[in-house]
BARO-66199 format. One line per 3 residues: number of its first residue (from 0); for each residue y, z, x of C-alpha. Coordinates in steps of 0.001 Angstrom, whole numbers, padded with zeros to 6 digits. Each point is the difference from the previous one (the first is absolute). Layout:
NUM = Y/Z/X | ...
END
This chain:
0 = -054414/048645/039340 | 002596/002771/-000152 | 000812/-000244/003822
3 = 000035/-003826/-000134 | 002828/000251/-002864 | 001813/002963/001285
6 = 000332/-002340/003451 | 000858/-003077/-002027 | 002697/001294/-001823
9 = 001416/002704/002682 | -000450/-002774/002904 | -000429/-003087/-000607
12 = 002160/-000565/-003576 | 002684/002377/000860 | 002407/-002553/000784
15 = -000744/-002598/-002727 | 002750/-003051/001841 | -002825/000671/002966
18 = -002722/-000079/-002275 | 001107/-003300/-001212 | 000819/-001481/002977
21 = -002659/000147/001474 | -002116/-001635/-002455 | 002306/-002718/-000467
24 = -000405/-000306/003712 | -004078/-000139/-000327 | 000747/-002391/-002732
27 = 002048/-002460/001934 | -002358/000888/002938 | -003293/-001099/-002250
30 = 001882/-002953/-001929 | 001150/-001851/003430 | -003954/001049/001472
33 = -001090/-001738/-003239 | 002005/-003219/000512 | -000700/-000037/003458
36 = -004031/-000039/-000181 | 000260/-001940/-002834 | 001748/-002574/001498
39 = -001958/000058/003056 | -003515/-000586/-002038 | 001424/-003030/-001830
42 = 000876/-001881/003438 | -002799/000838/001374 | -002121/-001216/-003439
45 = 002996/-002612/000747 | -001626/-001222/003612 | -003325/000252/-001207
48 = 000904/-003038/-002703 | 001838/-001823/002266 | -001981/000031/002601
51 = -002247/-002601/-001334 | 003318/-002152/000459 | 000696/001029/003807
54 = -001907/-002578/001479 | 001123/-002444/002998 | 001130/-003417/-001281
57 = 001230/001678/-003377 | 003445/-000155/-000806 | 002342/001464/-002718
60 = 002987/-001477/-001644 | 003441/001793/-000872 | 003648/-001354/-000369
63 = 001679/-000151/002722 | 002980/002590/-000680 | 002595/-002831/001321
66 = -001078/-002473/-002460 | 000812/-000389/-003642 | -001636/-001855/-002529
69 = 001631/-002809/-001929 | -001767/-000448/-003300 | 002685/-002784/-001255
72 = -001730/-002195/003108 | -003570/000978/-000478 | -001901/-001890/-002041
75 = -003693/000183/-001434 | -001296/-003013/002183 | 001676/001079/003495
78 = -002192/003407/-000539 | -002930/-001840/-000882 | 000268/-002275/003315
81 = -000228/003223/002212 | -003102/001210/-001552 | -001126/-003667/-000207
84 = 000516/000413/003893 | -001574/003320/000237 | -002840/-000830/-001466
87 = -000128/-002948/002558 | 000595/001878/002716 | -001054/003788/-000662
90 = -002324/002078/-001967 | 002222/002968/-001892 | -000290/002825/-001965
93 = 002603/-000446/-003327 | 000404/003256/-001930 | 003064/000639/-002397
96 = 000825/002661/-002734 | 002726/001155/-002433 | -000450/-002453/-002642
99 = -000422/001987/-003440 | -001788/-000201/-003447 | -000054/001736/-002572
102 = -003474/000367/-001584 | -001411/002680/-002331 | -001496/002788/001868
105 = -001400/003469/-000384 | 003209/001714/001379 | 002854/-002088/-000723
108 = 000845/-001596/003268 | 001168/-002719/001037 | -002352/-002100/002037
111 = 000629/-001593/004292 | -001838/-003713/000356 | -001276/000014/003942
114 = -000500/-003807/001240 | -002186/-000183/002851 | -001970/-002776/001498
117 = -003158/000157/001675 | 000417/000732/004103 | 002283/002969/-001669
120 = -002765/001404/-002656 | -002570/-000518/002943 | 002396/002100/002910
123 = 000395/002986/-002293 | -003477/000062/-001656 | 000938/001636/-003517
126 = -002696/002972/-000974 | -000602/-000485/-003936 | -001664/002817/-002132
129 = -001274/-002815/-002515 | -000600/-004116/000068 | -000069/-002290/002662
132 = 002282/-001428/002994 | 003111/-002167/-000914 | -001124/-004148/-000273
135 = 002638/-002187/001459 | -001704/-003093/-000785 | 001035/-000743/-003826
138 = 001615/-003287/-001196 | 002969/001252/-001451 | 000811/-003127/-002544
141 = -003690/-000127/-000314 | -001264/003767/-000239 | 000435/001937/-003542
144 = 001199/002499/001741 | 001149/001696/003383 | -002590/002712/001428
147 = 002015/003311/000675 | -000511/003590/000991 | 002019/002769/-001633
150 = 000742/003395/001063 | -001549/003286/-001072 | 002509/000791/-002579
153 = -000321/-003015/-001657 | -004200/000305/-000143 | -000038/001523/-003339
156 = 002461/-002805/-001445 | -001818/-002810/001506 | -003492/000521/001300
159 = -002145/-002133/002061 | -000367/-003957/-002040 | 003429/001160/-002144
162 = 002234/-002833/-000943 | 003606/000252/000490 | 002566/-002343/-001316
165 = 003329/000361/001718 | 003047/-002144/000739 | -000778/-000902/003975
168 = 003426/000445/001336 | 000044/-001865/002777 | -001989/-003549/-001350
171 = 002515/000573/-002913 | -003008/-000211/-002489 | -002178/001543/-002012
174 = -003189/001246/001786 | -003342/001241/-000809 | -001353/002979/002631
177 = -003758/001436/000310 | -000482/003161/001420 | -002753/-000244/002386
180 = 000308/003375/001879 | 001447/003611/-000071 | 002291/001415/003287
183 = -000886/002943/001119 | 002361/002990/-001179 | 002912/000000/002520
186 = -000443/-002865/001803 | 003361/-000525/001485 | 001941/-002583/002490
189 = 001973/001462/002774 | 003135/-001149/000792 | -000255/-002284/003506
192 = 003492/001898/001665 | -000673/003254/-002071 | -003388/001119/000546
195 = 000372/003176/-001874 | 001450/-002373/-003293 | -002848/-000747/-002382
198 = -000004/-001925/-003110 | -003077/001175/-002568 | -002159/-002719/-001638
201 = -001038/001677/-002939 | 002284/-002003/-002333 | -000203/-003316/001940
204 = -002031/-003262/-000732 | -000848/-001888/003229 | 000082/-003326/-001160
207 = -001675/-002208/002453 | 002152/-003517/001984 | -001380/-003057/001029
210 = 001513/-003303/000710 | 000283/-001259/-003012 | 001473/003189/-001758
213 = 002595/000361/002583 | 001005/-003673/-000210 | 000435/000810/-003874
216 = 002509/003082/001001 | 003093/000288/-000167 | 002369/000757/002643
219 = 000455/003594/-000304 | -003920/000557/000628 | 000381/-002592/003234
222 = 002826/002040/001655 | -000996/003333/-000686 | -003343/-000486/001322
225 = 001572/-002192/003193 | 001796/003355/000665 | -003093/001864/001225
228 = -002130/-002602/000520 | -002556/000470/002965 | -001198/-002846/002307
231 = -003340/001061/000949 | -001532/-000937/003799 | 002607/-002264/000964
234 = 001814/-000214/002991 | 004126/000639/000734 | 001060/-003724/000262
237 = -002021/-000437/-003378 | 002095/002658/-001077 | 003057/-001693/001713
240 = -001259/-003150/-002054 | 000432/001920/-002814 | 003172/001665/000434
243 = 001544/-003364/000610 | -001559/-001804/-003157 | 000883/002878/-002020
246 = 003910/000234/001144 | 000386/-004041/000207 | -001510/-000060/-004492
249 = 001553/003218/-000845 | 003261/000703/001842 | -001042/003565/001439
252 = -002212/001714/002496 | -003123/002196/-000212 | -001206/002099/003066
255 = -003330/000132/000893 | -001407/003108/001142 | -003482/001516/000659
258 = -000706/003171/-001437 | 000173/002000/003118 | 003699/-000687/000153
261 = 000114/000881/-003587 | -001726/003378/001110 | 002782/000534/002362
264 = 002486/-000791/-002246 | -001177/002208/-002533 | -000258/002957/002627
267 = 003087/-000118/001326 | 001561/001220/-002989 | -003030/002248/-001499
270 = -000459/002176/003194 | 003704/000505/000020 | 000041/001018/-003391
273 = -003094/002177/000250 | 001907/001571/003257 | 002648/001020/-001825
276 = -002026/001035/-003150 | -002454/002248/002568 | 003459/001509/001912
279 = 001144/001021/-004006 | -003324/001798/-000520 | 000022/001507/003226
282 = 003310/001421/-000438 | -000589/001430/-003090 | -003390/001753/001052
285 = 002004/001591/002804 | 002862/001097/-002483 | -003043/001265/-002419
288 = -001840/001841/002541 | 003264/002279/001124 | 001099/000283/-003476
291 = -003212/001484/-000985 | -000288/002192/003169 | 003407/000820/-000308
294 = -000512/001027/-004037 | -003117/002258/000803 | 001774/001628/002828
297 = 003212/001078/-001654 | -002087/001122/-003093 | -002225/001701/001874
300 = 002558/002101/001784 | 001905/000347/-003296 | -002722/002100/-001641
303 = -001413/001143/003274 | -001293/003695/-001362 | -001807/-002147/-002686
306 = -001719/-001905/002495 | -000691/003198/002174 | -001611/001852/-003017
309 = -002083/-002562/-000765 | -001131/-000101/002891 | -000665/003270/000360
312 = -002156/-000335/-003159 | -002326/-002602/001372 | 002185/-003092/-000049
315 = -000983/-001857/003202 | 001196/-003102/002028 | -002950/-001778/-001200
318 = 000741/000845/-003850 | 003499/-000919/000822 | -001323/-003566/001115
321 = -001954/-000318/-002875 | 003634/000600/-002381 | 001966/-002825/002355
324 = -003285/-002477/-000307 | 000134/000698/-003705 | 003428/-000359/-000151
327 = 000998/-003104/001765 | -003319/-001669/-001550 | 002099/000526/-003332
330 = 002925/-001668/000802 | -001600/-002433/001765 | -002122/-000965/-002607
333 = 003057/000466/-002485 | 001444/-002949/002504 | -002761/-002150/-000314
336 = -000486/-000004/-003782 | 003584/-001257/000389 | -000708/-002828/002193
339 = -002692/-000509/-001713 | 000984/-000478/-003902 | 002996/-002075/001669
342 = -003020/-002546/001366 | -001664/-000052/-004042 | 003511/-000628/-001315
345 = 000453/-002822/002393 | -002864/-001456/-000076 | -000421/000402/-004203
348 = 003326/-000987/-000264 | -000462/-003687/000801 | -002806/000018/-002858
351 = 003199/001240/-002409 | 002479/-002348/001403 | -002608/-003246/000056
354 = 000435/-000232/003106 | -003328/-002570/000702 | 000583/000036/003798
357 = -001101/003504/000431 | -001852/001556/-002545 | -003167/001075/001597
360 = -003424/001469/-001352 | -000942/003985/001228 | 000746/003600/-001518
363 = 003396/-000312/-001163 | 000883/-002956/001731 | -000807/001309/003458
366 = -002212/-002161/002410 | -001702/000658/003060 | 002900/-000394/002493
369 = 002003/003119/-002656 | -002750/002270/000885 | -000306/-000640/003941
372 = 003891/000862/000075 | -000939/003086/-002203 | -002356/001141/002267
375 = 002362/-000655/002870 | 002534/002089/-001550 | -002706/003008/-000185
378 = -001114/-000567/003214 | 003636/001191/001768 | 000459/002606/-002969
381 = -002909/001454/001438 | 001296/000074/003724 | 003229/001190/-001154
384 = -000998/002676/-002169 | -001958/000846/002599 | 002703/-000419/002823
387 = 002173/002092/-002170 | -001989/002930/-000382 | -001231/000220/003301
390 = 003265/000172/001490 | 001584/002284/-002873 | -003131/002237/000865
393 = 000829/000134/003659 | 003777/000595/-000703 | -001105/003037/-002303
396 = -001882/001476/002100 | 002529/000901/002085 | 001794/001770/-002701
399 = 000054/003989/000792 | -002076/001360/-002926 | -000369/003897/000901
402 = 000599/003052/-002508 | 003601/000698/002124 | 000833/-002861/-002758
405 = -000964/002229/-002961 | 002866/002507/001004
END
């Protein structure tokens, strides 16, 4: 313990600007590792979802960036004619979001209403940890009240068979809901351009659309959900049907693409990103790993007759290897505690700031995808540290230690 202070302070904190920079290097080293994997895990939980949707004959909606939309022309009927028409013509998967109520909860937060209708529900097969599967076939003038699922956060609130009364936002009436399932903790929509952008369900109620309920809507809910709409096994004149019918009611223009052009879309500007993420990282490794050689060396030959005498006293090279190992493990792990109460502040801080869309259920906030980039991040602290003293090893060993130095 002696040795491995006396080298500590004579070598490795003598020049304390060094000391420092070089773990604010391993910081921004570990932090960009950590965003990196992290990102990396949520596209690829990201294609996993999605690929239930990347089928041939399945097409997805956006605006087309040269149109605008002109909601002084648009009226409640011309959006009703092109679903009328789609319905005709296609089979489609309507999904929509953003609409919020506030309802008395366990933590406070505001709460996200999901409409869905059936071919959607059915493509992305929701896991529940309690209830049964969504039911699309309720009279909605004649029902007492509209089957739902709510999300994990909301369970305690509103268990399975709960009533809720709220004030439906888009019928523009008051509403009775029945909770007839529980999401799993988590469960989360990807975004279809951003595969590593996730919305969390655990303060969401999927409220299920048929015909008749999206007849009652109002326009808002018709739009938004014509947005992303997607026109399942159809062909591309249906499409170009579509496109037409949609442009000639409404005055603009949605492209239709399949999700494989999506996935190119999407990876033409993540890969580039992650390119230029990796060369950062790189760089600083590099600039880390001659630092730290550099700092060993120049300490070394600073208090060379130290060295020599310990040597002489039964300090050896493997000993020596031991103190670096010990050493960089700190600051490493110093680094990572960093990175790592950044994460639980993140990630706990959308529970403080009600922030509905991402509060998610694990220690501290964290969820699976946290602790793969964790472990990422120890991973290449491990082949550093060990890159680092391997190579500081060899450079010392060509340092003359004789007892000429002594004199």
């Amino acid at each position: 313990m002696k040795i491995f202070k006396l080298f500590v302070t004579k070598i490795f904190l003598r020049r304390a600007v060094i000391f420092v920079s070089i773990l604010g290097l391993i910081f921004m080293a570990n932090y960009l590792s950590f965003i990196s994997a992290r990102s990396i895990f949520s596209t690829l939980e990201g294609y996993q979802e999605i690929k239930r949707i990347d089928k041939k004959g399945n097409y997805i909606a956006n605006l087309d960036p040269e149109s605008s939309i002109d909601l002084d022309i648009i009226t409640n009927k011309k959006v009703q004619d092109v679903y009328d028409f789609l319905s005709a013509n296609s089979k489609y998967a309507f999904y929509t979001d953003g609409f919020i109520v506030e309802i008395p909860n366990n933590h406070d937060m505001s709460v996200s209403l999901c409409y869905m209708n059936e071919e959607y529900y059915k493509l992305n097969q929701f896991e529940l940890s309690d209830g049964k599967n969504l039911d699309f076939k309720y009279q909605l003038d004649n029902s007492e009240f509209i089957p739902v699922l709510v999300g994990k956060g909301l369970s305690q609130s509103y268990p399975v068979g709960t009533l809720i009364e709220i004030e439906e936002p888009v019928l523009g009436r008051s509403v009775t809901l029945k909770v007839q399932g529980i999401l799993k903790e988590n469960l989360s929509h990807s975004n279809f351009y951003a595969l590593n952008s996730k919305q969390y369900y655990n303060f969401s109620i999927f409220i299920p659309v048929n015909d008749e309920f999206l007849f009652q809507s109002n326009i808002d809910l018709k739009l938004n959900g014509l947005m992303d709409i997607i026109i399942l096994e159809t062909s591309q004149k249906q499409v170009d049907e579509l496109q037409e019918v949609i442009h000639d009611n409404l005055k603009f223009r949605l492209n239709f693409f399949n999700q494989k052009e999506n996935f190119e879309y999407f990876n033409e500007y993540f890969f580039s990103s992650l390119k230029f993420i990796t060369l950062i990282t790189v760089v600083l490794l590099i600039i880390i790993t001659c630092i730290s050689i550099w700092n060993a060396l120049v300490g070394i030959r600073l208090m060379i007759k130290d060295f020599t005498i310990n040597f002489l006293v039964g300090l050896s090279y493997s000993k020596f290897r031991k103190i670096l190992y010990i050493y960089y493990g700190l600051l490493f792990l110093i680094s990572l505690m960093l990175v790592f109460l950044i994460t639980i502040y993140n990630r706990y801080g959308c529970w403080l700031r009600k922030d509905y869309s991402f509060a998610t259920y694990g220690f501290c906030g964290l969820i699976e995808m946290d602790w793969l980039a964790l472990l990422t991040v120890i991973f290449f602290d491990i082949i550093i540290g060990i890159l680092v003293t391997e190579i500081t090893i060899k450079r010392i060993k060509k340092v003359p230690i004789s007892v000429g130095v002594l004199q």
